[in-house]
C-alpha positions as CSV (number, residue, x, y, z in Angstrom):
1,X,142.6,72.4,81.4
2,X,146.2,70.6,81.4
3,X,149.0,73.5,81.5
4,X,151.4,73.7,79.4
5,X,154.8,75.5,79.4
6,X,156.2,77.9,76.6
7,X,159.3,78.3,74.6
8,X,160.0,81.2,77.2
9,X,161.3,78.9,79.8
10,X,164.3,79.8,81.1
11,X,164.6,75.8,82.8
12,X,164.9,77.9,86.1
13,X,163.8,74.4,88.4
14,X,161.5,76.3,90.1
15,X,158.3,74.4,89.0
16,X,158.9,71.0,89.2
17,X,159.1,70.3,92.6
18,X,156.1,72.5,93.3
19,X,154.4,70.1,91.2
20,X,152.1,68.0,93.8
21,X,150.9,65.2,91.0
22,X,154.3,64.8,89.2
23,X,153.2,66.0,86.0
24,X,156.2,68.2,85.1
25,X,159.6,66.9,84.2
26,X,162.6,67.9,82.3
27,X,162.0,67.8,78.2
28,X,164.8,67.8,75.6
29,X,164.9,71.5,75.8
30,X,162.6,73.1,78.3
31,X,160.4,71.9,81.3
32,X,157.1,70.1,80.5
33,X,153.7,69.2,82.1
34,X,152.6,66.1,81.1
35,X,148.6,66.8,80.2
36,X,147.4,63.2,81.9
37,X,148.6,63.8,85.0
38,X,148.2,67.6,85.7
39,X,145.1,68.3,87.7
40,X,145.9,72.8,87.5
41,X,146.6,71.9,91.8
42,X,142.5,70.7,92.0
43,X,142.4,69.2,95.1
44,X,145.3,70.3,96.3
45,X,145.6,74.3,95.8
46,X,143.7,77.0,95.0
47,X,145.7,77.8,92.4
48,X,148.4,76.1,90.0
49,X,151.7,76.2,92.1
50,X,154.0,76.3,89.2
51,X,152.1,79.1,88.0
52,X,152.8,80.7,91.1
53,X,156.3,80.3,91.7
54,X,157.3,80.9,87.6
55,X,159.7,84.1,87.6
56,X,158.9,84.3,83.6
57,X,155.4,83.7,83.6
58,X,156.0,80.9,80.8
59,X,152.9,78.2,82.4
60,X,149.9,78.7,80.7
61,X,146.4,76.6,80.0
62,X,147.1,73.9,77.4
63,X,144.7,74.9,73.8
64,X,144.4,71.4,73.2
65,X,143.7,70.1,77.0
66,X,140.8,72.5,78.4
67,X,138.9,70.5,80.6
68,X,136.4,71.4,83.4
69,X,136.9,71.3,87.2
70,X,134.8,68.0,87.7
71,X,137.0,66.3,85.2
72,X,140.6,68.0,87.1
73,X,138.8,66.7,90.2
74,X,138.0,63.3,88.8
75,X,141.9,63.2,87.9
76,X,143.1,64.1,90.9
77,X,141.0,61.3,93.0
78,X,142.1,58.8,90.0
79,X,145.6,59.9,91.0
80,X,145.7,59.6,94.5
81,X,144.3,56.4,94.5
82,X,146.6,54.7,92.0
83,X,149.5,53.0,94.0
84,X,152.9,54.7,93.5
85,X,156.3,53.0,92.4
């Protein structure tokens, strides 16, 4: 379950450092969360920081990217194992 931000986004810059596997980044308009790299904070949080720290509420579970906790697990292990640049 990749999230995804909405129209609603007020590009407040609150979420994307809060963001623990990179996955969210500026888009042409609003903030994004790039589905193959956002584990919902498995394996690192309880619970999705940027969904946490969102003053709009704007960060919700991606309809086309539901996927279960093994399979945000497995990404986060794939993650942290890849080198970084």
């Amino acid at each position: 379950m990749a999230l995804h931000i909405t129209e609603e986004c007020i590009n407040c810059d609150v979420c994307e450092p809060q963001c623990p596997n990179l996955a969210i980044y500026m888009g042409e308009e609003i903030y994004e969360i790039n589905p193959n790299l956002c584990t919902e904070c498995v394996g690192h949080f309880d619970e999705p920081q940027c969904v946490v720290v969102c003053p709009v509420e704007c960060i919700e579970v991606h309809p086309q990217h539901q996927e279960s906790q093994e399979t945000l697990l497995a990404r986060y292990h794939r993650l942290q194992s890849e080198p970084t640049t």
